[in-house]
C-alpha positions in Angstrom: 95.9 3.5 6.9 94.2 6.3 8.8 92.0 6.8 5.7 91.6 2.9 4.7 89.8 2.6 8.4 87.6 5.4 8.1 86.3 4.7 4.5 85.3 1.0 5.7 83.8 2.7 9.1 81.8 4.7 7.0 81.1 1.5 4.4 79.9 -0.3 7.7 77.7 2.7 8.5 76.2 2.9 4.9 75.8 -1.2 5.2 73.8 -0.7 8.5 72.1 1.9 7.6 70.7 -0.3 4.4 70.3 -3.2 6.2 68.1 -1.0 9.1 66.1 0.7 6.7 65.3 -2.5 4.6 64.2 -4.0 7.6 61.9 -0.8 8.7 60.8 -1.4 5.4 60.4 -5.0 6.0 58.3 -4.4 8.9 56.2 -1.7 7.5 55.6 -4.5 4.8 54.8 -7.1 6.9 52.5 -5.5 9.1 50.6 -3.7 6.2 50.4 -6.4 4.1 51.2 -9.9 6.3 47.8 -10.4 7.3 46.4 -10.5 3.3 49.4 -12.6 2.4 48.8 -15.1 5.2 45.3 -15.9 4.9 46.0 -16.0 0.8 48.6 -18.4 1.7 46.5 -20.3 4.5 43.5 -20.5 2.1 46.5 -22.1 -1.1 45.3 -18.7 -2.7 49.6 -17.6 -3.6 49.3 -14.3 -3.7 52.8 -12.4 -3.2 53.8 -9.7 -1.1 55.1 -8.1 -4.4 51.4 -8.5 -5.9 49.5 -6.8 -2.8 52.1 -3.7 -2.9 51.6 -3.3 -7.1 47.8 -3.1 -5.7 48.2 -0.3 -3.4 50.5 1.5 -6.0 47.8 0.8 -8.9 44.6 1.9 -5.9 43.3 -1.1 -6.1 41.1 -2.5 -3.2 43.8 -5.3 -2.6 41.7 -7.0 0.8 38.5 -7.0 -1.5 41.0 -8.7 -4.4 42.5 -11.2 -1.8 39.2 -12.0 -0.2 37.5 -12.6 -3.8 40.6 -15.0 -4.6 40.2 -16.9 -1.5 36.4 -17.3 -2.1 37.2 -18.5 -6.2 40.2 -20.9 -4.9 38.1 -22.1 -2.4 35.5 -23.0 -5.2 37.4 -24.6 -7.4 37.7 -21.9 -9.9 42.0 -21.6 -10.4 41.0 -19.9 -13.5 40.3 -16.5 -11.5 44.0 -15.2 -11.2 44.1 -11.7 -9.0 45.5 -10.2 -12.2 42.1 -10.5 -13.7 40.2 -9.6 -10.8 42.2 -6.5 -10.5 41.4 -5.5 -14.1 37.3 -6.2 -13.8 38.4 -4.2 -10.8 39.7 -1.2 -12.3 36.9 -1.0 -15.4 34.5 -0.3 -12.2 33.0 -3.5 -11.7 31.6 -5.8 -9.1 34.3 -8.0 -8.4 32.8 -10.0 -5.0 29.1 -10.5 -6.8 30.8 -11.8 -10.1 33.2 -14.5 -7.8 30.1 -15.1 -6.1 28.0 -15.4 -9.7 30.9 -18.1 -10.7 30.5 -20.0 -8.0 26.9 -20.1 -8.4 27.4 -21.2 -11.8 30.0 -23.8 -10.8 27.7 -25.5 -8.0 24.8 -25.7 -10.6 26.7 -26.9 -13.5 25.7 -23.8 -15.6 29.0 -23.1 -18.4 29.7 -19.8 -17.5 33.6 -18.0 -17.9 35.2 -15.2 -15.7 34.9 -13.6 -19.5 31.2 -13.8 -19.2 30.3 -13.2 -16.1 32.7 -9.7 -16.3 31.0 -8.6 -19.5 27.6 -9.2 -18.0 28.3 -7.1 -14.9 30.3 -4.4 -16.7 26.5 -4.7 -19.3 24.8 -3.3 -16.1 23.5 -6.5 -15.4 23.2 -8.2 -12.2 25.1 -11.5 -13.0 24.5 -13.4 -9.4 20.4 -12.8 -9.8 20.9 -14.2 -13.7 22.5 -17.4 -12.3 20.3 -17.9 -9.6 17.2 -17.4 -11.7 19.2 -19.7 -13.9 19.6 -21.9 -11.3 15.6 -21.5 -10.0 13.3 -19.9 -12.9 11.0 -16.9 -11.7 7.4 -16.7 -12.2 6.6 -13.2 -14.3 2.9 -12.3 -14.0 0.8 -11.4 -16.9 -0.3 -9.0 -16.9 2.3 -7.5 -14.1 -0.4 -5.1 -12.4 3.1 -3.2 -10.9 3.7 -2.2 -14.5 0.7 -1.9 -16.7 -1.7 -1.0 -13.7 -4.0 -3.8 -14.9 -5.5 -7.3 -13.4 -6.0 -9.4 -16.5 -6.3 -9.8 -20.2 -9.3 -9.1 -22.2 -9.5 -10.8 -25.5 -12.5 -11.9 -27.7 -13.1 -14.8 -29.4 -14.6 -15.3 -33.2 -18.2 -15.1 -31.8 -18.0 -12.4 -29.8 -17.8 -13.0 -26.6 -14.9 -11.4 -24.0 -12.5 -13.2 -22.3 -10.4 -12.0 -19.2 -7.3 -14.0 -18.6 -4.4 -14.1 -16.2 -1.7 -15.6 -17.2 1.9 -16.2 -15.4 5.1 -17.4 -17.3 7.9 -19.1 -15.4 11.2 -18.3 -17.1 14.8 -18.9 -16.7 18.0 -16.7 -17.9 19.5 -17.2 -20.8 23.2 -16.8 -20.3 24.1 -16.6 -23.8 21.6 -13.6 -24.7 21.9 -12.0 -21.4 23.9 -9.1 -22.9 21.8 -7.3 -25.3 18.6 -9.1 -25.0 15.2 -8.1 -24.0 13.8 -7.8 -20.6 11.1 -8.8 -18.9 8.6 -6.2 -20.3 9.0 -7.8 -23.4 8.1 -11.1 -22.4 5.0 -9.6 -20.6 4.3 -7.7 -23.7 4.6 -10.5 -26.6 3.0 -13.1 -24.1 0.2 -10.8 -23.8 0.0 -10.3 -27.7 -0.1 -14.3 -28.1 -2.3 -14.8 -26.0 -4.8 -12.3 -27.1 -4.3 -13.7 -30.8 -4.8 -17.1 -29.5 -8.3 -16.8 -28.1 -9.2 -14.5 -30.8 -8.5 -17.3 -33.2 -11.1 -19.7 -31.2 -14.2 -20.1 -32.8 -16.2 -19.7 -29.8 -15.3 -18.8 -26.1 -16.7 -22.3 -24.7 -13.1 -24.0 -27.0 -11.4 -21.7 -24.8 -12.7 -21.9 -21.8 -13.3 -26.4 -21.9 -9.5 -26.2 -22.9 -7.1 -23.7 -21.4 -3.7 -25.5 -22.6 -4.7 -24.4 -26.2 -3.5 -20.9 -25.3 -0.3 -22.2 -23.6 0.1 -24.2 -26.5 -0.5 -21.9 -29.1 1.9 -19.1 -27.5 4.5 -21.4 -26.6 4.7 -22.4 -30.3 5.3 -19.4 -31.6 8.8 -18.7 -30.2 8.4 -15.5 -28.2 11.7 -15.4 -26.1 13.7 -14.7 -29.4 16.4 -12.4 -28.8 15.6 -12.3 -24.9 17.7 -12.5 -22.3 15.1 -15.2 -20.7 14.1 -18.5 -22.0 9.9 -19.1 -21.4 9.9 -22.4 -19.5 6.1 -23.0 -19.4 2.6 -20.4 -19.4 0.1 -21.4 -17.5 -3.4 -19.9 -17.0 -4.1 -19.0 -13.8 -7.6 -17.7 -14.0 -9.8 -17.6 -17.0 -13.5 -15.4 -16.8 -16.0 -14.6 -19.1 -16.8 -10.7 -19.4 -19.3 -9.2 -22.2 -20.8 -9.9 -25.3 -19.6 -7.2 -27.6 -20.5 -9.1 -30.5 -24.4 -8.3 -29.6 -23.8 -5.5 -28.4 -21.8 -4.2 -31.5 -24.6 -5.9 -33.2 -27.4 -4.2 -31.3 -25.2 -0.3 -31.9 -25.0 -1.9 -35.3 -28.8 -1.9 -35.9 -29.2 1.4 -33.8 -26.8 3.1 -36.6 -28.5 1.5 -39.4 -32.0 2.8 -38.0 -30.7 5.9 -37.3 -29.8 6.3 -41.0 -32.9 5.0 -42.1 -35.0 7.4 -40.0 -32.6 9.8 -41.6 -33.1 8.4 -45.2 -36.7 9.0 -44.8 -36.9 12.0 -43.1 -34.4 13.5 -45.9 -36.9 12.3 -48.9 -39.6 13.2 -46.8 -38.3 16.8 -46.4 -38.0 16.6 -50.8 -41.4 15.8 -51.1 -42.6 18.3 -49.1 -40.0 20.8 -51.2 -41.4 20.1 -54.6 -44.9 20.1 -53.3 -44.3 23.4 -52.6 -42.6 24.5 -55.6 -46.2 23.0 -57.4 -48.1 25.0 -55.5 -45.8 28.1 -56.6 -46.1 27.2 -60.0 -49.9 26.9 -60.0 -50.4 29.9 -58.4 -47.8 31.8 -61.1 -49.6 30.4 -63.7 -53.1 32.0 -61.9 -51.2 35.2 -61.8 -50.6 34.6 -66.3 -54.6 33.2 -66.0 -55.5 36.8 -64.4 -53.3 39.0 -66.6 -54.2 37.4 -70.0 -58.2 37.8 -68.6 -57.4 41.7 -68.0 -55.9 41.9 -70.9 -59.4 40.9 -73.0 -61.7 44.2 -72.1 -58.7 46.7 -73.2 -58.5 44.7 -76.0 -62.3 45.3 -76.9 -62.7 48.5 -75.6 -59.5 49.4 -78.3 -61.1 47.1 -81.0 -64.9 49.4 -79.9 -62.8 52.8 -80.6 -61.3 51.5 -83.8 -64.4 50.6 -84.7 -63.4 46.8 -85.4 -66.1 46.2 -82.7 -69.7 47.0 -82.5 -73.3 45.1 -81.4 -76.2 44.7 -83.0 -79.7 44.5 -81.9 -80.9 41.8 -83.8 -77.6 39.7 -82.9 -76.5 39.2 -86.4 -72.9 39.6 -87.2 -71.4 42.6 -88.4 -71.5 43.3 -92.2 -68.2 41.9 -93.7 -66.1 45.1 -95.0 -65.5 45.5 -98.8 -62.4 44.7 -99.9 -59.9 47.2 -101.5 
């Protein structure tokens, strides 16, 4: 009986000793974690007690979680379950600016998922500045002086004359191409290149110049937000200036080259004239030199001919006697 009492003393004891440390537990529970699970459950957010303490055990920022499914609930977006926002969470992204990028999206009537917006951010892409340029296109100078170090545009048309444009493009972000398409350096860059090749495929620089909009025109046709993450809303000129004429004065170096080459055309057979005048004047005077020799060469001959006695003179002048033959 003895033994019957103290086992169910001791039960009691255990029972207590549960029941206190459960509700030390409890308490701990409920002052760690009461505050985020009332103002989820103020804001009609649900999220459990269970759910903020599998937070702390995973390290996961569960005030930053509750405060980002308050602002989606809030919204309208029921979609954003803190089970997702843990897991953009944990693969290190920005979980407030892509709850904030949604709502964005939401208010404007732009389609854009938790999906989406999670790749985007987790691209290294800011996904609230893509909505709101979305939402309110940007204007992109060209060319942007910040990048390229230069004011405007120079580009000649058919007859020669230089053209110095400024150009700025308003554009918008494409959602869909966001991930993997080009930035803005290449919409500077092709814009540049059509507009270069539009006023270079002007006859004159007065078509140009009468009608601005034919550059616009012409670069807008040609498609050059392809595989962008940016969709070219409209490019408008804002300042259009006439520089040099290189045509004359690639004409004028033109003429300069070509009397260069003359001058050097004539000089050169100049130069060969004066060469084989020379080598005449060589040759006449070697043939003197033959002249001279063949001339000495007459009195040794006589004076030979005068010993052999082939040679002699006679008073009267008569010829000498013919020699019998033998």
């Amino acid at each position: 009986m003895l033994g019957a009492t103290i086992g169910m003393n001791m039960f009691q004891w255990l029972c207590t000793a549960v029941v206190f440390v459960a509700v030390v537990v409890m308490v701990l529970v409920v002052l760690k974690y009461g505050n985020l699970w009332l103002r989820a459950f103020m804001s009609n957010a649900h999220v459990s007690i269970f759910s903020l303490i599998a937070m702390s055990l995973r390290k996961v920022n569960a005030p930053l979680i509750v405060d980002a499914r308050i602002m989606a609930v809030q919204a309208g977006l029921r979609e954003v379950t803190t089970r997702r926002l843990e897991a953009h969470y944990l693969a290190g992204g920005d979980v407030l600016r892509v709850v904030r990028a949604l709502i964005a999206a939401h208010r404007a009537d732009i389609p854009l998922d938790f999906d989406q917006a999670a790749a985007i951010d987790l691209a290294g892409r800011d996904v609230l500045d893509a909505v709101q340029t979305s939402v309110h296109p940007k204007v992109i100078d060209c060319p942007d002086p910040k990048r390229s170090h230069k004011n405007v545009l120079s580009a000649i048309a058919k007859n020669g004359v230089e053209l110095r444009v400024r150009a700025r493009v308003t554009v918008r972000t494409n959602l869909e191409q966001l991930i993997g398409g080009a930035t803005e350096e290449t919409i500077i860059a092709r814009v540049g290149e059509g507009i270069i090749t539009a006023i270079g495929s002007a006859e004159n620089h007065e078509e140009v110049l009468e009608n601005p909009d034919l550059i616009s025109r012409a670069v807008l046709a040609r498609g050059l937000d392809a595989h962008t993450a940016f969709e070219i809303v409209s490019i408008d000129i804002a300042d259009i200036d006439v520089g040099e004429n290189i045509g004359a004065r690639l004409q004028a170096d033109q003429a300069e080259a070509d009397m260069r080459v003359a001058r050097a055309r004539a000089e050169m057979r100049r130069a060969m004239a004066m060469a084989e005048e020379q080598e005449m004047r060589a040759e006449v005077a070697a043939k003197r030199a033959e002249l001279l020799l063949a001339e000495a060469e007459v009195p040794k001959a006589m004076a030979e001919a005068f010993l052999q006695g082939k040679l002699y003179a006679s008073q009267d002048g008569s010829p000498p006697p013919i020699p019998p033959a033998r």
